[in-house]
C-alpha positions in Angstrom: -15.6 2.8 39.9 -17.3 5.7 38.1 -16.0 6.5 34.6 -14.5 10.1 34.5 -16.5 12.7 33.8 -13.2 13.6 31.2 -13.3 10.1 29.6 -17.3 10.2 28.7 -16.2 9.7 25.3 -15.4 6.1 26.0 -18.8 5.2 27.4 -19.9 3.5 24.6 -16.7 1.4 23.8 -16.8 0.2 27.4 -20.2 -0.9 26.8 -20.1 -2.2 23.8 -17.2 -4.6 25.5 -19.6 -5.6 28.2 -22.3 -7.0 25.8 -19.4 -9.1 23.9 -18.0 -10.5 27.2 -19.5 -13.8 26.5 -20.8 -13.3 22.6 -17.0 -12.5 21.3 -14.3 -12.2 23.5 -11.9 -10.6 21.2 -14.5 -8.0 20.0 -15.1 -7.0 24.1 -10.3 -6.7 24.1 -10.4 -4.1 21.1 -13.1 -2.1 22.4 -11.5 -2.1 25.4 -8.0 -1.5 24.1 -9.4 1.4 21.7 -11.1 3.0 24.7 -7.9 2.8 26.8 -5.5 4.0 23.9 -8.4 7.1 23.5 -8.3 7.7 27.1 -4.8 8.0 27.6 -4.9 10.7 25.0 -7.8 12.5 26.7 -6.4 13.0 30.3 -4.1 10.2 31.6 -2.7 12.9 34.1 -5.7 13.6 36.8 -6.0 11.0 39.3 -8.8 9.6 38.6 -8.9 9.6 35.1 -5.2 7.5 36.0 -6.8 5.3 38.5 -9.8 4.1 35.9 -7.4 3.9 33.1 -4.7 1.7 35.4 -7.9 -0.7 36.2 -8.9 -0.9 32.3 -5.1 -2.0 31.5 -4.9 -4.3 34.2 -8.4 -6.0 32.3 -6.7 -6.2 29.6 -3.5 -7.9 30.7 -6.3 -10.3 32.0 -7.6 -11.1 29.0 -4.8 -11.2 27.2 -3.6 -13.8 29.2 -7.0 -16.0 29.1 -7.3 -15.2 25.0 -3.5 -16.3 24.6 -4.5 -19.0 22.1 -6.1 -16.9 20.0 -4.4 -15.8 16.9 -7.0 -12.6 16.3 -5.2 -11.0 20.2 -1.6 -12.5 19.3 -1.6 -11.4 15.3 -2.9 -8.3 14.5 -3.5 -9.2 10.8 -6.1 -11.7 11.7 -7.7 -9.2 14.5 -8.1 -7.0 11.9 -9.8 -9.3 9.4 -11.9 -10.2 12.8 -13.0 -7.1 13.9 -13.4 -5.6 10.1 -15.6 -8.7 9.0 -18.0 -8.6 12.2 -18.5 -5.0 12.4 -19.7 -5.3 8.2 -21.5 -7.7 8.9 -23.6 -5.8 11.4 -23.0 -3.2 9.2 -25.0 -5.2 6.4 -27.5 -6.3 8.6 -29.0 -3.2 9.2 -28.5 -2.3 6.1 -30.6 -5.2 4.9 -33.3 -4.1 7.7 -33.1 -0.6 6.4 -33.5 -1.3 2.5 -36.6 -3.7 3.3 -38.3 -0.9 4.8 -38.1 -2.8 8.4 -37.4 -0.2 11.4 -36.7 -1.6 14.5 -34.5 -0.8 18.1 -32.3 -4.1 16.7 -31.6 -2.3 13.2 -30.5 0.9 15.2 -28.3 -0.6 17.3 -26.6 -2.7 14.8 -26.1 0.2 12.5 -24.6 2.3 15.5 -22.7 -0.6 17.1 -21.0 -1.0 13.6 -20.3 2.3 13.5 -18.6 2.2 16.9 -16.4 -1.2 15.5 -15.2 0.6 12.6 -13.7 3.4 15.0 -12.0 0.5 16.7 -10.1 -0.5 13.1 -8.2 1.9 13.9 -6.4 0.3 16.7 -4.6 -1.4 13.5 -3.8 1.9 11.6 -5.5 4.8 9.3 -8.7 3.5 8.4 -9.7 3.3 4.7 -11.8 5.5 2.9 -14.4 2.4 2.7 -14.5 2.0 6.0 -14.3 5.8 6.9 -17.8 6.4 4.7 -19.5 3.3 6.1 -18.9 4.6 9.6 -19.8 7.9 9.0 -23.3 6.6 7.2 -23.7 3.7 9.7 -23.8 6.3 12.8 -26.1 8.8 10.6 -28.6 6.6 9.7 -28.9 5.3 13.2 -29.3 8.8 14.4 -32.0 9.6 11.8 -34.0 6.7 12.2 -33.9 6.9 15.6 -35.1 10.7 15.6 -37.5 9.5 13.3 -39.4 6.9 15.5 -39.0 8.9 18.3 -41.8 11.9 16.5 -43.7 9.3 15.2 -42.2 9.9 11.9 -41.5 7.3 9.0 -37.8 7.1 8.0 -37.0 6.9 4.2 -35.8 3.6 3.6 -32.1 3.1 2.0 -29.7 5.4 1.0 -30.4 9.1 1.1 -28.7 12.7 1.8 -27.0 13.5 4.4 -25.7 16.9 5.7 -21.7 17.1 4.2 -20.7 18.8 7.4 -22.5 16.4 10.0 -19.7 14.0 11.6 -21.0 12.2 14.7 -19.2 11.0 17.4 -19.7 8.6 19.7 -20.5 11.1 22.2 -23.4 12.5 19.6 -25.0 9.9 20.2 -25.8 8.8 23.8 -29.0 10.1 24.2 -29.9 7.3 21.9 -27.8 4.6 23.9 -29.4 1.5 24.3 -29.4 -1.0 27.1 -28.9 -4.7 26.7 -32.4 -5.3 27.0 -33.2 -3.3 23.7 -35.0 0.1 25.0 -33.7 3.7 24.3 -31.7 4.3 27.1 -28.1 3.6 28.3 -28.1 3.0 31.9 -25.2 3.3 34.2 -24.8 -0.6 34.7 -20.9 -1.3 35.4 -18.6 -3.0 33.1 -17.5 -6.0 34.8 -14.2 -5.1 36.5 -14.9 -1.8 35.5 -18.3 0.2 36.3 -18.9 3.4 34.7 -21.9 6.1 35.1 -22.4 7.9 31.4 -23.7 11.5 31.4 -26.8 12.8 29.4 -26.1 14.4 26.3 -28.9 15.1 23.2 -28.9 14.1 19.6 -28.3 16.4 16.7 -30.6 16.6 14.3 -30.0 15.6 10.8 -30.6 17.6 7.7 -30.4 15.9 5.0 -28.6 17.2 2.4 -25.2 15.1 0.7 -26.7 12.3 -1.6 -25.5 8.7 -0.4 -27.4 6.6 -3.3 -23.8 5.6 -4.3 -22.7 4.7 -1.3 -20.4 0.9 -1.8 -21.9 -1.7 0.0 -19.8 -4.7 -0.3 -20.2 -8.2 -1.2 -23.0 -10.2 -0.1 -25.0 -6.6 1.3 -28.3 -8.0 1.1 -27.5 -11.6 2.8 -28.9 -12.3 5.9 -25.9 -11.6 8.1 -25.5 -13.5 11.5 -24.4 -10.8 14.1 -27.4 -8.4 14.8 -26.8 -6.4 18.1 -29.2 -8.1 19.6 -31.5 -11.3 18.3 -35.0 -10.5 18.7 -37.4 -12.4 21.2 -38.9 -15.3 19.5 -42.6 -15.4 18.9 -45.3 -18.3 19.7 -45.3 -19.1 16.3 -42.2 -19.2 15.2 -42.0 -19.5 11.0 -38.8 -21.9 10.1 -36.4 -19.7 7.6 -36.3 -20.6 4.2 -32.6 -20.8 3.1 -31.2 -18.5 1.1 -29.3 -19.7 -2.2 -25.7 -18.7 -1.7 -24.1 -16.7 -4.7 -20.3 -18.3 -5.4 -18.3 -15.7 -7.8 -16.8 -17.8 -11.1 -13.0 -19.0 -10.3 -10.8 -17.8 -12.6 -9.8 -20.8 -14.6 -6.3 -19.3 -14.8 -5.7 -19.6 -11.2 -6.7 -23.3 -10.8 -3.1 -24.7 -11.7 -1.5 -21.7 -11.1 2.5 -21.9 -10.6 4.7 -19.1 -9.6 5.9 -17.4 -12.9 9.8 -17.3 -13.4 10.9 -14.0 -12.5 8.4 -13.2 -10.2 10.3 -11.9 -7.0 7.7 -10.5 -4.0 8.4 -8.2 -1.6 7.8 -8.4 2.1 4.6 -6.3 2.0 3.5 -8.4 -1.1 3.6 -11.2 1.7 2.4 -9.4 4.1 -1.3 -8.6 2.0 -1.3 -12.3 0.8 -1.5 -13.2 4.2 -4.4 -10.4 4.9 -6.1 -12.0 2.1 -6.6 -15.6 3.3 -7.0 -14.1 7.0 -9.8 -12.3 5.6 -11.3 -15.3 3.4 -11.0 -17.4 6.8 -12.7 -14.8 8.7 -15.1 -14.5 5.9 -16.0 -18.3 6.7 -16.6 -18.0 10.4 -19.6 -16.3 9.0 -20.3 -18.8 6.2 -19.8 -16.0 3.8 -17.9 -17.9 1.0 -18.6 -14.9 -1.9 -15.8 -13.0 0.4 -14.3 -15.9 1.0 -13.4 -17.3 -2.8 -12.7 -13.4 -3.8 -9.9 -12.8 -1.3 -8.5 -16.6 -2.0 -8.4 -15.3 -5.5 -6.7 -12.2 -4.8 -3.8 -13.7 -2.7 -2.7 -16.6 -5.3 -3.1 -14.2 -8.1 -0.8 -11.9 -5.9 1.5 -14.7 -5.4 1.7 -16.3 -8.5 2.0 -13.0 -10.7 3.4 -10.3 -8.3 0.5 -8.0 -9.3 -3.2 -7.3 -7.8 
């Protein structure tokens, strides 16, 4: 069925769930479950914004069943770590892309895309300043290069200004939508289970204004990350990579027969971050990104042993 005219908000999410179907399952069940939570809070009461929102639950009492061995749907510490780690990893793709000067439909996408992930932490709770700035810069860029290419114009590479007041949603952005195939325009090709028709909108403009030259990128920004929106085609003559030399941060000597100190008496939230640190070091690995990896193993035995950060 159509989606809603009142839910045209969620387009994106719904969309963005249709091109993990197969990539990553358990991305495609929070970008459903965030559009259905924002739906219900946009009209759940006209009947067929209640009809389309029914069928979205009922997909995702489907997958829940068919992703029931996976700890990142049944714990929501290690869905978190997923979802966080993948969308910054996009996130630093692009970035990467951007910094080298390299302007391309992939970089856009994976900047917006990332954008629309972080928005999806928040199935979890508040999101954190971090991840509040990188969404707001990851959609902004991908808006202003976009604009840029589209009047022939060259974007400034890396960080620059940004207007304070310039917050884009979701919704800003669909008249630079993409379709799976990598052009500039989101068709009206149905979710599976779910179809949906999105409506035209235009893109703001961007004057720049608020300087983002210290924006935090965090570890391992200029790594060649492995989730791009979309891989580009190969070529005839195809060049084999040359491997990158992987950066491992010093281990604290301290930690490396580390006991428990006598005294030391944690509390359940203590516990409860410990475990969000090795959740996010073995997220961290799923990408092969052991810099993240070692520094949030680090964190969580100095945690335990000591009781502090």
């Amino acid at each position: 069925m159509a989606l809603p005219a009142q839910l045209r908000s969620i387009q994106h999410y719904l969309r963005t769930a249709q091109e993990h179907e197969k990539r990553d399952p358990v991305v495609a069940y929070y970008c459903r479950l965030y559009a259905m939570q924002t739906g219900m809070k946009l009209d759940s009461k006209t009947p067929e914004c209640r009809k389309f929102l029914v069928k979205l639950m009922d997909q995702l009492e489907s997958m829940k069943k068919e992703l029931n061995d996976n700890e990142s749907i049944t714990q929501e510490v290690v869905g978190n770590a997923h979802i966080e780690n993948y969308a910054l990893k996009m996130f630093l793709y692009a970035d990467n892309e951007d910094r080298g000067g390299r302007f391309h439909k992939n970089m856009i996408k994976s900047f917006y895309t990332s954008s629309l992930l972080l928005d999806v932490l928040s199935v979890f709770g508040e999101l954190s300043e971090e991840n509040f700035q990188h969404r707001k810069y990851a959609r902004w860029k991908a808006t202003y290069i976009h604009n840029c290419l589209k009047n022939g114009e060259t974007p400034q590479a890396g960080p620059i200004g940004m207007d304070e007041d310039e917050e884009f949603g979701a919704e800003g952005f669909s008249g630079a939508g993409f379709s799976h195939g990598g052009s500039f325009s989101l068709g009206p090709g149905p979710a599976p289970g779910i179809g949906f028709t999105p409506g035209p909108a235009s893109g703001p403009s961007v004057p720049p204004t608020t300087n983002y030259n210290n924006i935090h990128i965090p570890p391992g920004a200029h790594a060649p990350a492995n989730t791009p929106a979309e891989l580009p085609p190969p070529t005839a003559e195809a060049v084999k990579p040359v491997p990158m030399p992987r950066s491992v941060p010093t281990v604290d000597p301290a930690l490396l027969n580390a006991q428990q100190q006598g005294g030391v008496h944690l509390t359940p939230e203590e516990f409860t971050k410990a475990q969000k640190y090795c959740k996010y070091a073995g997220s961290a690995l799923q990408y092969e990104d052991v810099s993240t990896a070692v520094q949030n193993l680090q964190k969580a035995l100095k945690l335990l042993t000591t009781g502090k950060e």
